[in-house]
C-alpha positions as CSV (number, residue, x, y, z in Angstrom):
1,X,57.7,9.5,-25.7
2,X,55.0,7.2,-25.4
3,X,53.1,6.2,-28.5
4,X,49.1,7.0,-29.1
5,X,48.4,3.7,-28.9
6,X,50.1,2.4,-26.3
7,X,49.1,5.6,-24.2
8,X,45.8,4.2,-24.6
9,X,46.7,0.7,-23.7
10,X,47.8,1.9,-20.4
11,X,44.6,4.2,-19.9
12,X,42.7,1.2,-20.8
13,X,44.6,-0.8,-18.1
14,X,44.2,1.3,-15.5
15,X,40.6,1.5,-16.0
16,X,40.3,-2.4,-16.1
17,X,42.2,-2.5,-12.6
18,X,39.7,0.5,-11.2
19,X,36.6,-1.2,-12.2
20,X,38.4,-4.5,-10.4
21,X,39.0,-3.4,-7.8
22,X,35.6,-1.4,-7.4
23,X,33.8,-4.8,-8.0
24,X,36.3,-6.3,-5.7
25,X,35.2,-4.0,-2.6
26,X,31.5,-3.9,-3.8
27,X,31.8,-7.9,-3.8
28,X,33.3,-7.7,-0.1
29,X,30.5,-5.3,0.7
30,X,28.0,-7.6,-0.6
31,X,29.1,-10.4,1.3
32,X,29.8,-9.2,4.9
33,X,26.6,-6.2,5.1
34,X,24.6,-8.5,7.7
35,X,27.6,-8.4,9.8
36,X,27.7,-4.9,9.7
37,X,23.4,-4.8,10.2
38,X,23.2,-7.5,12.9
39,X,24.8,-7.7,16.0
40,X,23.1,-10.6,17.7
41,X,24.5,-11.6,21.6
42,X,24.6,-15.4,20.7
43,X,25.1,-16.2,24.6
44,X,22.1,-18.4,26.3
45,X,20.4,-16.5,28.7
46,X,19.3,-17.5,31.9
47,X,15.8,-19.2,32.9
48,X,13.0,-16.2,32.6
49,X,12.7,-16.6,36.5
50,X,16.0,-15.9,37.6
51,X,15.7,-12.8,36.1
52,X,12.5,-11.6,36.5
53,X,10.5,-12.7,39.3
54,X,7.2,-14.7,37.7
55,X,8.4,-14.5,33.8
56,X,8.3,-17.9,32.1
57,X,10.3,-19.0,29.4
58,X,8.4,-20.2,26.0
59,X,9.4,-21.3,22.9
60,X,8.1,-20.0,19.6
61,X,7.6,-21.8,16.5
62,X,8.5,-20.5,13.2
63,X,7.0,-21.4,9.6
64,X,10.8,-22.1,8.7
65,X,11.8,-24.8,11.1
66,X,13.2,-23.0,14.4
67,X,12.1,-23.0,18.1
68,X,12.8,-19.7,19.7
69,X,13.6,-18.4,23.1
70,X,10.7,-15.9,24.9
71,X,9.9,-15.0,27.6
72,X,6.7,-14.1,29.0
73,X,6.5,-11.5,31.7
74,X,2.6,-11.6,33.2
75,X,0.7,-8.5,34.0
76,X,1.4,-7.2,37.7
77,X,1.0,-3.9,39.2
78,X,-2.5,-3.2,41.1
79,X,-4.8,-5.6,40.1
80,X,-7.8,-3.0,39.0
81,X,-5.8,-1.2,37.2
82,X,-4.4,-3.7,35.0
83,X,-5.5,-4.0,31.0
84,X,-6.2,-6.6,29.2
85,X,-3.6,-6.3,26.9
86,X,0.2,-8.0,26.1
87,X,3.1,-6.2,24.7
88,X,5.1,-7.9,22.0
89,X,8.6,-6.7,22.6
90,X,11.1,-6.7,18.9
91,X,14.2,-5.8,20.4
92,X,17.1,-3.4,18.2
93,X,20.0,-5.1,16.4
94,X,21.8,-5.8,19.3
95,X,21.9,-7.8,22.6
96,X,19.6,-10.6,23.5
97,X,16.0,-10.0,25.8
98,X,18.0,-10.2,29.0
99,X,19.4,-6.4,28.4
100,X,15.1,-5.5,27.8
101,X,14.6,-7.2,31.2
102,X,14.2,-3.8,32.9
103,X,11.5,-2.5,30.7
104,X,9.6,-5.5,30.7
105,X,9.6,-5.4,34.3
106,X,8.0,-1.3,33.8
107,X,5.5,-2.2,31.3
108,X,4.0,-5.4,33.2
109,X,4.4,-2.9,36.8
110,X,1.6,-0.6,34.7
111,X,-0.8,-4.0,34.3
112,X,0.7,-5.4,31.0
113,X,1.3,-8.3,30.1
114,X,4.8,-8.6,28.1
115,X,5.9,-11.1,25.4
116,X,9.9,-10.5,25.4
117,X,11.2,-11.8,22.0
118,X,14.6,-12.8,21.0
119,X,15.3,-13.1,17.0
120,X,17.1,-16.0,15.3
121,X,21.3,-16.0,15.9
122,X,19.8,-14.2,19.6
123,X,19.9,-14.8,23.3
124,X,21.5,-19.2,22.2
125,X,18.5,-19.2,19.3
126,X,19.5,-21.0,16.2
127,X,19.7,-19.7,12.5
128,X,21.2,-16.1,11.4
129,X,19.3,-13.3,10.8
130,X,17.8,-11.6,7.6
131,X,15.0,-9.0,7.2
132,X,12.7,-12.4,6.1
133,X,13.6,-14.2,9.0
134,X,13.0,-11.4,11.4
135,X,9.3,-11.2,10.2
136,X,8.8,-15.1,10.5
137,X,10.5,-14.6,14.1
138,X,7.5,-11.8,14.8
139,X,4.9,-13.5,12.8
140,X,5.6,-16.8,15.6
141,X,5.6,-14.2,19.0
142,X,2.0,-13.0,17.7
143,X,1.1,-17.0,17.3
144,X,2.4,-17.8,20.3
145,X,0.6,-14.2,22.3
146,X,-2.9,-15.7,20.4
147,X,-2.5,-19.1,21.8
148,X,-1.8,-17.5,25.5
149,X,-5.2,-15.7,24.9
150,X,-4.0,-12.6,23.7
151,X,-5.0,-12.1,20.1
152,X,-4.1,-8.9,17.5
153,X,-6.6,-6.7,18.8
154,X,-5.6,-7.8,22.2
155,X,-1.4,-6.9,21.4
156,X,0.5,-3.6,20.9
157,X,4.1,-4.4,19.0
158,X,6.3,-2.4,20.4
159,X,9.2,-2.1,18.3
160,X,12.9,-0.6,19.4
161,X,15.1,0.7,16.3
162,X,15.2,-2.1,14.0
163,X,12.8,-3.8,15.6
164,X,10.5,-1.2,14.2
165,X,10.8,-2.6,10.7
166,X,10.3,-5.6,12.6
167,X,6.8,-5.0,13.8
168,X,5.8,-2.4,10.8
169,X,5.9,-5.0,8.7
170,X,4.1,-7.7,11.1
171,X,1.1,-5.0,11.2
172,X,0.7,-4.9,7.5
173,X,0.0,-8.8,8.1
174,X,-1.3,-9.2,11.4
175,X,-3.1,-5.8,12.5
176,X,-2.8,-5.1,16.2
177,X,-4.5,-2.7,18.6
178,X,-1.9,-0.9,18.2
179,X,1.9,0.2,18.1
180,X,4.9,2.0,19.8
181,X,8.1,2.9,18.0
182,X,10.9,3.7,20.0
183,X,13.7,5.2,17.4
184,X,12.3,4.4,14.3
185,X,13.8,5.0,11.1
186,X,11.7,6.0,7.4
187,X,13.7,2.5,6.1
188,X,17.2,0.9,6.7
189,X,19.1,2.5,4.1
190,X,18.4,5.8,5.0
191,X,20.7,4.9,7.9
192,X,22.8,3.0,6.2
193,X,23.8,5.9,3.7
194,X,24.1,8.3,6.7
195,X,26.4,6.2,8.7
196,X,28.4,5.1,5.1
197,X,27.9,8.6,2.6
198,X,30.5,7.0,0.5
199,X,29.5,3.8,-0.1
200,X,26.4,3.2,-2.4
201,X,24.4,1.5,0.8
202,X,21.3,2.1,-1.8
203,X,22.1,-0.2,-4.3
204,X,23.7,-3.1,-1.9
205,X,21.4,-3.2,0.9
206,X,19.5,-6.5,0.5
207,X,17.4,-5.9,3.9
208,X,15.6,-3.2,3.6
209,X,13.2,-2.4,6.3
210,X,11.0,0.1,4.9
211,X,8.9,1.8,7.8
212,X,7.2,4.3,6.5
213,X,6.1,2.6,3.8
214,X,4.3,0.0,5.6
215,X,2.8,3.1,7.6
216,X,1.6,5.1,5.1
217,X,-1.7,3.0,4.6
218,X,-2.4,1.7,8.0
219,X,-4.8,2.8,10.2
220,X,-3.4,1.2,13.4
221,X,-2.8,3.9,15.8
222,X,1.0,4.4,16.7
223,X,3.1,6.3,19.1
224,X,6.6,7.2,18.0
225,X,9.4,8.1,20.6
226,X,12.6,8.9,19.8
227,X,15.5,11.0,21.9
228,X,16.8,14.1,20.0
229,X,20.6,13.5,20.1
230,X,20.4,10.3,18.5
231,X,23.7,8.9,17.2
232,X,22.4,5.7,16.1
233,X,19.2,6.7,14.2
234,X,19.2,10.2,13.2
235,X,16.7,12.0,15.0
236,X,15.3,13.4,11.5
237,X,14.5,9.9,10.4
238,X,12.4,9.2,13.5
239,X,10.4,12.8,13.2
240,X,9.8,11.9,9.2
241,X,8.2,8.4,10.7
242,X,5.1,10.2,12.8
243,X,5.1,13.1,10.3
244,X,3.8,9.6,8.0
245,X,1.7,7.8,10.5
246,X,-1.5,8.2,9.5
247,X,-2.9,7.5,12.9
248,X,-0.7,8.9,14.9
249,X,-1.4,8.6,18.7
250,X,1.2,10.4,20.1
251,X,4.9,11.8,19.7
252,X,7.3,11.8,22.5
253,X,10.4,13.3,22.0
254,X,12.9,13.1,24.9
255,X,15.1,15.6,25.3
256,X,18.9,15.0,25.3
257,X,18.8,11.3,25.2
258,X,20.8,9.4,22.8
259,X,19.7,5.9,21.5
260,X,20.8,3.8,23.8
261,X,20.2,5.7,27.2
262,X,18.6,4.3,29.8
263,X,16.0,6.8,29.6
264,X,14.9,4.4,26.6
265,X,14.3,2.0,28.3
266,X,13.1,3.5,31.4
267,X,9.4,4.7,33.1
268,X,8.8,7.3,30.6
269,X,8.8,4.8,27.4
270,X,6.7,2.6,29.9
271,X,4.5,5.1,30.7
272,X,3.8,5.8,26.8
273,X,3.0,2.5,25.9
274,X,0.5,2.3,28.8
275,X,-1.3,5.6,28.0
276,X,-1.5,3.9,24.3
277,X,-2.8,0.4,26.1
278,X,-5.9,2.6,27.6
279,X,-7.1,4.5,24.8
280,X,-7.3,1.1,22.6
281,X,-8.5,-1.4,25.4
């Protein structure tokens, strides 16, 4: 028979070992979370003109210290029916700006001119990424847009997935013309604890990402798209993001396309951003 008070010795003990190992796996969690956020393409990509006939490559210039990979994709299409406006392209989480060759080539075949960036840790760019680097890496692609002659109200951000916490937060700094949000999310943990309903994503999450709340008191108009069997970003995320826009241009929902279907990055996402590109030239 065990005594009272070594019962509670062992209870004790076995608690201490719970909360261990609970701190031990929170610890882990801590540690590794950009590796499960990020998922950078570290290869160098070709020259801008191999790929797409008449893109540049240009480097960008952050407040930190880097020099970052671009490319620049002038407008084409029919001549009188070009705008004067550039599109500054914040790719998703994964991949470099060669895989976003495709719709760069649509949105500069609709008279745009395109800005294709690549983050830090992307496409053979130095550094890792982090929610603060991110926005320096968007804040230098506007720069470097302005010093090509394209200025804010000149520039739609187009943002893809977590690039639209990307450019949400560059328009609470740097207003543009406007914006396009393909797959957008209400803020990073929302996804987090969707993906991970055990783990307390919440509490951990150090980059956060917050969409909707950098939406809620702008006035920049903004088209949201989003595919409704999204497995990636649930599709009741994205609807919550225009039901928040204040100045909400337009909502394109695609039918039956998941978030990484080349419907999203096809003519029909082109064709949005250009209707966009009209109303606000």
């Amino acid at each position: 028979m065990v005594k009272p008070a070594r019962g509670r010795s062992l209870v004790l003990r076995g608690l201490l070992v719970v909360v261990l190992l609970i701190g031990t796996v929170m610890g882990i969690l801590w540690a590794v979370q950009r590796q499960l956020i990020y998922f950078p393409e570290a290869t160098p990509v070709p020259p801008a003109g191999e790929v797409i006939p008449g893109a540049r490559d240009v480097t960008l210039h952050t407040d930190d210290g880097l020099e970052l990979g671009a490319w620049f994709i002038p407008a084409g299409g029919i001549p009188s029916q070009r705008t004067p406006m550039a599109v500054l392209v914040a790719p998703g989480n994964g991949g470099n700006r060669q895989g976003r060759a495709g719709l760069a080539e649509e949105l500069s075949d609709r008279g745009l001119a395109v800005l294709l960036m690549d983050y830090r840790g992307y496409g053979g760019n130095p550094g890792s990424p982090t929610e603060e680097g991110l926005a320096a890496d968007a804040l230098a692609a506007a720069e470097a847009l302005e010093a090509m002659g394209y200025p804010p109200e000149r520039t739609i951000y187009f943002g893809e997935s977590l690039g639209t916490g990307v450019v949400a937060a560059l328009q609470a700094r740097r207003p543009p013309a406007a914006m396009v949000l393909r797959s957008p999310f209400t803020e990073l943990a929302e996804v987090g604890a969707h993906h991970y309903p055990l783990l307390p994503v919440r509490l951990l999450l150090r980059d956060r990402f917050r969409v909707v709340e950098h939406l809620s008191s702008s006035d920049v108009p903004v088209t949201v798209i989003y595919g409704d069997h999204d497995t990636v970003v649930p599709t009741a995320l994205s609807a919550r993001v225009a039901d928040a826009a204040s100045a909400l241009a337009e909502r394109m929902v695609i039918g039956g396309a998941d978030h990484n279907d080349p419907v999203m990055f096809g003519p029909r996402v082109a064709d949005a951003v250009a209707r966009l590109a009209r109303e606000v030239a």
